[in-house]
C-alpha positions as CSV (number, residue, x, y, z in Angstrom):
1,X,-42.4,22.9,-17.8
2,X,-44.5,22.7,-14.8
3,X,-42.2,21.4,-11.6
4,X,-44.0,18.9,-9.5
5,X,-44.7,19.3,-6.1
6,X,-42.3,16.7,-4.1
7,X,-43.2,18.3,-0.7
8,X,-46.4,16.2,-0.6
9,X,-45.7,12.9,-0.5
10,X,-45.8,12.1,3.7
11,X,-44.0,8.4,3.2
12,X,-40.4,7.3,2.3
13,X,-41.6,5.7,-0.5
14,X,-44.4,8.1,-2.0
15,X,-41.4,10.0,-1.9
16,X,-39.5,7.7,-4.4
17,X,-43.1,7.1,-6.3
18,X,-43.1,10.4,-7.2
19,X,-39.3,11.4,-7.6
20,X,-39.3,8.5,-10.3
21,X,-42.2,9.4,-11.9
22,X,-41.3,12.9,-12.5
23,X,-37.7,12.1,-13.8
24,X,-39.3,9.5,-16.0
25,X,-41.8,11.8,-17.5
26,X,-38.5,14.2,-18.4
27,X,-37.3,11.6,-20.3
28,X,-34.1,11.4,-18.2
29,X,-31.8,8.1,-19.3
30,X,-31.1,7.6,-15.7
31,X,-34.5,8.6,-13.9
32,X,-34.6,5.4,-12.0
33,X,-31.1,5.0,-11.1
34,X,-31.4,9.1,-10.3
35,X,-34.6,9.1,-8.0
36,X,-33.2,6.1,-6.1
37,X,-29.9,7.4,-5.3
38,X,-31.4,11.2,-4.0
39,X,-34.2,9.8,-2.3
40,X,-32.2,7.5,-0.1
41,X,-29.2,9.8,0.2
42,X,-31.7,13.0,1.4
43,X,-33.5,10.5,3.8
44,X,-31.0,9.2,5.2
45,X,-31.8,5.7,4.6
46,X,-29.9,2.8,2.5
47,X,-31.3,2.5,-0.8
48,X,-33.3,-1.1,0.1
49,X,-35.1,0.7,2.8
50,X,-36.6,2.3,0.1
51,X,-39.0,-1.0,-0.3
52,X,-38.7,-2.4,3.1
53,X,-39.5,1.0,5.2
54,X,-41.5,3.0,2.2
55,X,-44.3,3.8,5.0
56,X,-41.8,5.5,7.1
57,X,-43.2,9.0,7.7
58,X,-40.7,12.0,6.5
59,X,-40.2,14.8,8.6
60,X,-41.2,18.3,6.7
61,X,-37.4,18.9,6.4
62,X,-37.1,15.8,4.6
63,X,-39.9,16.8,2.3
64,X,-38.7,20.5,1.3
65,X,-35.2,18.8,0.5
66,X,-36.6,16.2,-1.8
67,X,-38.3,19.0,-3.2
68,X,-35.6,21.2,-4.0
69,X,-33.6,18.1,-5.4
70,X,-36.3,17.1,-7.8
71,X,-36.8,21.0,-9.2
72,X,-32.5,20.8,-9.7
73,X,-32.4,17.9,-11.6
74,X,-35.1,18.4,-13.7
75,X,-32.7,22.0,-14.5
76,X,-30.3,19.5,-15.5
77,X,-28.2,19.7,-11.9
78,X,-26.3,16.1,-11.9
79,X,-27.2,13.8,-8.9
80,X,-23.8,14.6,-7.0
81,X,-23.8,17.9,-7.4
82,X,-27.1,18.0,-5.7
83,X,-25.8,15.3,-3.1
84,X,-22.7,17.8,-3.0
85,X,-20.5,14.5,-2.8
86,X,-19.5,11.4,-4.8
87,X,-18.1,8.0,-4.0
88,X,-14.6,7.4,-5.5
89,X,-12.7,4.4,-4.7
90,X,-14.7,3.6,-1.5
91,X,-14.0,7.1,-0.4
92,X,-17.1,10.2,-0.1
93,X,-15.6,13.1,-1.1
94,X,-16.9,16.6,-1.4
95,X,-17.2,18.5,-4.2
96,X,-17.0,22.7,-5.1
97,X,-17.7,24.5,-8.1
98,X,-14.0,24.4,-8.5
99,X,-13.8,20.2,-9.1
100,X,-14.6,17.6,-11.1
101,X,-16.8,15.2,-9.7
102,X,-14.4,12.1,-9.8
103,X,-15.6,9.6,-12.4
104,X,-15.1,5.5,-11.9
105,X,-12.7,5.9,-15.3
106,X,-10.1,7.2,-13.0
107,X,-10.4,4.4,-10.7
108,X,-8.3,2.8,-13.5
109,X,-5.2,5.0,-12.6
110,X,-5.6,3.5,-8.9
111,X,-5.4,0.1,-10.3
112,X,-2.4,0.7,-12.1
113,X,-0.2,2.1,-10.0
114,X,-1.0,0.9,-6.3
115,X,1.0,-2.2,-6.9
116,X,4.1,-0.1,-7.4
117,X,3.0,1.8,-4.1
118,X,3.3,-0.9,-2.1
119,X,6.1,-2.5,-3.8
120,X,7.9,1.2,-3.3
121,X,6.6,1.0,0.6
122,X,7.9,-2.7,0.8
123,X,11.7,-1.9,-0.1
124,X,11.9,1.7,1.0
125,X,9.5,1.8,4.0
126,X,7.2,4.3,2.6
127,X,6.3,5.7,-1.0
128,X,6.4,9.8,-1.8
129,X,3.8,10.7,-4.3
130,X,2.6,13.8,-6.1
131,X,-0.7,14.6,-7.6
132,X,-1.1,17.0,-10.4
133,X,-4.1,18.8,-10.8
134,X,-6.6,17.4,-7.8
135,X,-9.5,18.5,-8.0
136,X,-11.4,16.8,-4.8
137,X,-8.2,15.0,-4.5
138,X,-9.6,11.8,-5.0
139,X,-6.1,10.2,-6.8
140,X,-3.7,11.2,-3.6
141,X,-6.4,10.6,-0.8
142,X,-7.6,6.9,-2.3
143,X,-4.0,5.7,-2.9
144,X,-2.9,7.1,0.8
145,X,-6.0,5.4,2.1
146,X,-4.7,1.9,1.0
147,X,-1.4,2.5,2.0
148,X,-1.0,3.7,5.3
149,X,2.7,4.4,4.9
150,X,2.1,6.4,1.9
151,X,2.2,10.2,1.7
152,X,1.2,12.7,-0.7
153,X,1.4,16.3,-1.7
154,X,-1.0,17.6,-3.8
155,X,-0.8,21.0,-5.8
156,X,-3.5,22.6,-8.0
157,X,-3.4,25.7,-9.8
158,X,-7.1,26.4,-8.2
159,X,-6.9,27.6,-4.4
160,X,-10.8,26.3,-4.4
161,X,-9.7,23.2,-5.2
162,X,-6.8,22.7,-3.2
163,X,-9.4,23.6,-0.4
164,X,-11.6,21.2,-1.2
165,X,-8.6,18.6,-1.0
166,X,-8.1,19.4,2.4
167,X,-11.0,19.5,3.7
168,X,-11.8,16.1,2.5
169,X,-8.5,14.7,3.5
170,X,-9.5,15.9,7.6
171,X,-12.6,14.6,6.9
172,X,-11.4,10.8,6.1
173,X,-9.2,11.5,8.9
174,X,-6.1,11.5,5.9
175,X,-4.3,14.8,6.5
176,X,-1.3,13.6,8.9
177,X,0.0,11.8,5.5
178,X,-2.2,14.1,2.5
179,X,-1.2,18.0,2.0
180,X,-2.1,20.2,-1.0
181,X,-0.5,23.7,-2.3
182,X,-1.5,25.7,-4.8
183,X,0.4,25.8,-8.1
184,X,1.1,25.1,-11.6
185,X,1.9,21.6,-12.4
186,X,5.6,21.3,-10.8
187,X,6.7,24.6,-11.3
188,X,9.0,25.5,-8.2
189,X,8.9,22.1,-6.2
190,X,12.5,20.8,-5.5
191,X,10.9,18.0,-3.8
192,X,11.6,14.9,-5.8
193,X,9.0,11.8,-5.6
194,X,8.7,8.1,-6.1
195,X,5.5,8.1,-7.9
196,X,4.0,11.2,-9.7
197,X,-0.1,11.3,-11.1
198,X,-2.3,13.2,-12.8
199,X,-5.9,13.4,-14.6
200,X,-5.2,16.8,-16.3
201,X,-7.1,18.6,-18.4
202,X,-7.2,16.8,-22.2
203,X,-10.2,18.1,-24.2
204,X,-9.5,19.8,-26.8
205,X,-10.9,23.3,-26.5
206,X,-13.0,23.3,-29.9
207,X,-14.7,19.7,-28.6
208,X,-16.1,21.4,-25.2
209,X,-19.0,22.9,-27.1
210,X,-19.8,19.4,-27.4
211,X,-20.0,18.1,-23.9
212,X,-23.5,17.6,-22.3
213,X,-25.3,20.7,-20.7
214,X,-24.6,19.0,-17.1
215,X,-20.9,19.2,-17.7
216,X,-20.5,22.6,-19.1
217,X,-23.2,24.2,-17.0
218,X,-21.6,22.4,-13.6
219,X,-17.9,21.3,-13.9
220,X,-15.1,23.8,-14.0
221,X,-13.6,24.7,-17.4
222,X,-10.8,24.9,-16.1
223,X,-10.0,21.2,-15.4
224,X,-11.6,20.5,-18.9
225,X,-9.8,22.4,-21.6
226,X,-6.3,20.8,-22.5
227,X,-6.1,23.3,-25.1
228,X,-6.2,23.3,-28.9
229,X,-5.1,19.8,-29.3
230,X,-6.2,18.4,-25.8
231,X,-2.5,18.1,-25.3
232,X,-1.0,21.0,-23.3
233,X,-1.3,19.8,-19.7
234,X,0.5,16.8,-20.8
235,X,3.5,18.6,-22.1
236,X,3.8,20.9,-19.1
237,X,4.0,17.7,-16.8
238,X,6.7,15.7,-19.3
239,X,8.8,19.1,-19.3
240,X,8.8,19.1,-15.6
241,X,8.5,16.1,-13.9
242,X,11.4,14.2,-15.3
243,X,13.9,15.8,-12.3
244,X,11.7,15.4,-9.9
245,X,11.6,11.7,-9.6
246,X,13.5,9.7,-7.7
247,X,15.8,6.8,-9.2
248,X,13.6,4.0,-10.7
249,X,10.3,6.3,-9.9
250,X,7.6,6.0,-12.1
251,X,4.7,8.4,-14.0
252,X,1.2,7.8,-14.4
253,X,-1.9,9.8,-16.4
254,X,-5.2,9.5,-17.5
255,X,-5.5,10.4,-20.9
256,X,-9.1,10.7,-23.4
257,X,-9.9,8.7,-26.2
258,X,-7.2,8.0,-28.8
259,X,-4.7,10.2,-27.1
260,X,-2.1,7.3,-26.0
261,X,0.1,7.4,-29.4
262,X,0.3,11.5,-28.9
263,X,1.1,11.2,-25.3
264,X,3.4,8.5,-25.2
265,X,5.5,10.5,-28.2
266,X,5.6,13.5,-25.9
267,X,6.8,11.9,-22.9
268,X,9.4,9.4,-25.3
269,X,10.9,13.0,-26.0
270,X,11.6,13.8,-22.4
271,X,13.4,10.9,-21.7
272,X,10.8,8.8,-20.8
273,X,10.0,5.0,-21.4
274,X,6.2,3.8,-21.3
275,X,5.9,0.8,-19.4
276,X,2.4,0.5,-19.5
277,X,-1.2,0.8,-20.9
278,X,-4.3,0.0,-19.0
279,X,-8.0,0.2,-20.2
280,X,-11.2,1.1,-18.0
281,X,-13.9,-1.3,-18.1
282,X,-14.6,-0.1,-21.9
283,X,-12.1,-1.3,-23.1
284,X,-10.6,2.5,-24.0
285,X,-7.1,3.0,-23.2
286,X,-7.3,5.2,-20.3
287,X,-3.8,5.3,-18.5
288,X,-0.3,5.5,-19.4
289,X,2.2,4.4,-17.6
290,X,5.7,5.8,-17.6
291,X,9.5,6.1,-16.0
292,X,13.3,7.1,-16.8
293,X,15.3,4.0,-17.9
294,X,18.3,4.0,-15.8
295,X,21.5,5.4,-17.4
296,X,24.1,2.4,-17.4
297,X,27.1,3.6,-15.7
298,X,30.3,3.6,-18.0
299,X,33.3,1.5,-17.5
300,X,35.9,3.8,-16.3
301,X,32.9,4.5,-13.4
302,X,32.8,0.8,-12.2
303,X,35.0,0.9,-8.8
């Protein structure tokens, strides 16, 4: 397929013309959406500009970067891996070849458990939290960022990664109260917290031939295969995050389509109690909520 030239439209807006027209003519679902969102993002300019200012003039810069976006996507390079960032709770964060991008899904797990953040940070004057698996470390960074007396420590088994986390968390001006290690789930932290999160990996490993061509050929396999039944993150936290909550602390994952009976009966085996089931905005079950029921103290322990 022959790549069209996008270094020779001179205007904002021939520039979106002809972005749009391209992706259109590959028969891309989002082409619109796609050209709108690149063009404004690599000019620098909000997306209405794009019809208010389209006779603005673009620098040659400008043009070869529009350029080099278009021949990506049409490769099948998703929009925010071109942009190199993505928007997640209100947050930009940068991505690596090591991270997800963060989808609006997990925006769900936000919803869920911020109320117990700042009900934690209410009676106890600040709320510990640990995130499993981070990725960008969009879960720690967006819950820190609406609680200003929260703190979290984030681990990932991928150095990358836990980079990436960093980096975004000096960037939104977040590290004083964010911090990431490398590691493997909870393996080795004595550190007990009042809130513990994760999107792990839960595809099952046969199902990944499946995914679209932009997520195997640009997100990490690594934070994608949950093994042969999509399940083995999940019993790697439920084996080790029980001890390291605090008293009345609670536990909260993402989990894929029709995994909720499955991961509720492995957690119910460790002890723990599901208190809750939330659904993203299609209706799919998409977090679990869990904690340790308190043990009732005996009689002969009553002083």
């Amino acid at each position: 397929m022959t790549k069209p030239d996008q270094a020779g439209p001179a205007t904002l807006g021939e520039a979106w013309m002809t972005m749009r027209s391209a992706l259109r003519s590959a028969r891309l679902d989002t082409a619109d959406l796609d050209a709108r969102i690149l063009v404004a993002n690599l000019a620098g300019v909000e997306p209405h500009q794009l019809v208010t200012a389209g006779e603005t003039p673009l620098t040659q810069t400008v043009r070869d970067r529009l350029h080099k976006a278009l021949r990506d996507r049409l490769d099948g390079m998703p929009v925010h891996r071109i942009l190199g960032a993505r928007e997640f709770y209100g947050l930009k964060l940068g991505l690596s070849s090591a991270t997800l991008e963060p989808r609006p899904d997990t925006e769900t797990l936000i919803e869920a458990v911020l109320p117990l953040v700042r009900e934690t940070v209410a009676a106890r004057g600040t709320c510990s939290i640990a995130d499993l698996g981070i990725g960008t470390g969009a879960i720690g960074l967006a819950l820190v960022a609406e609680c200003p007396d929260a703190r979290c420590l984030g681990i990932d088994i991928s150095a990358e990664a836990v980079a990436t986390a960093l980096e975004n968390a000096e960037d939104l001006g977040l590290d004083g109260r964010y911090s990431a290690i490398t590691g493997d789930w909870l393996a080795g932290v004595e550190t007990r917290f009042d809130l513990i999160v994760s999107n792990p990996p839960y595809i099952p490993t046969a199902d990944l031939a499946l995914l679209s061509r932009e997520v195997v050929d640009h997100d990490p396999m690594l934070a994608l295969d949950g093994g042969p039944d999509g399940l083995d993150a999940y019993r790697a936290i439920a084996a080790q995050s029980g001890k390291r909550l605090e008293n009345e602390g609670h536990l909260a994952l993402e989990i894929g389509i029709g995994q909720s009976p499955s991961v509720t009966a492995l957690f119910a085996a460790r002890g723990f109690e599901q208190v809750g089931i939330y659904s993203d905005l299609g209706g799919v079950d998409r977090v679990l909520l869990f904690k340790i029921p308190s043990t009732p103290m005996a009689a002969d322990q009553v002083f």
